[in-house]
C-alpha positions, 0 to 999 in steps of 0.5 A, spaced: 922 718 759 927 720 765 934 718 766 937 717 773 944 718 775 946 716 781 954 716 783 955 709 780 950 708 774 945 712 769 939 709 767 931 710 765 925 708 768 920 704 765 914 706 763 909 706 770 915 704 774 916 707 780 923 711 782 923 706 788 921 700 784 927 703 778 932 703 783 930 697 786 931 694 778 939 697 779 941 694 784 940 700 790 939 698 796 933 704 799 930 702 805 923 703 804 916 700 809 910 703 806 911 705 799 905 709 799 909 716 803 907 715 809 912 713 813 918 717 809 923 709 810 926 711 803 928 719 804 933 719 799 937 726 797 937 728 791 942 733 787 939 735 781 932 735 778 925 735 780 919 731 782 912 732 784 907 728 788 900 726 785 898 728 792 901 731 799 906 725 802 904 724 810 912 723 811 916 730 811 921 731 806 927 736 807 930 740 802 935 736 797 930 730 799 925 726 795 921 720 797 923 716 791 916 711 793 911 717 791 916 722 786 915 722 779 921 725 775 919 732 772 925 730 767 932 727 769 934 727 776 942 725 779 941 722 786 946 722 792 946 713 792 952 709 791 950 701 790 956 698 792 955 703 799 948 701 799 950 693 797 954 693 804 950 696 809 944 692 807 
């Protein structure tokens, strides 16, 4: 199981959970559109770790980024969010 830390808060991802959906639980606030990696809405930046994709997102992800609808952690990860920021400008 992977931990997510994040500025605020550390937490697991349920089993079959999305890191999208387990950010969504916490309280970030990711924008997001298609949810399959098409799009690239939910960008995020990532610190430290790793993910991978079942398969090759349509959207392009720069270096330090992730698409968090489509990642799988390759163990625990440390994300550049904020829920408060995020609770704001939402």
């Amino acid at each position: 199981m992977s931990h997510i830390i994040t500025h605020d808060l550390r937490f697991e991802l349920k089993p079959n959970e999305t890191l999208l959906e387990g950010l969504e639980r916490t309280g970030h606030a990711v924008e997001y559109q298609c949810r399959e990696g098409f799009c690239g809405a939910c960008r995020i930046p990532i610190l430290e770790g790793q993910v991978s994709y079942q398969s090759a997102p349509l959207a392009f992800i720069g270096a330090g980024e992730v698409l968090p609808c489509c990642a799988r952690p390759q163990g625990d990860l440390v994300l550049a969010l904020d829920t408060e920021k995020l609770k704001k400008r939402a």
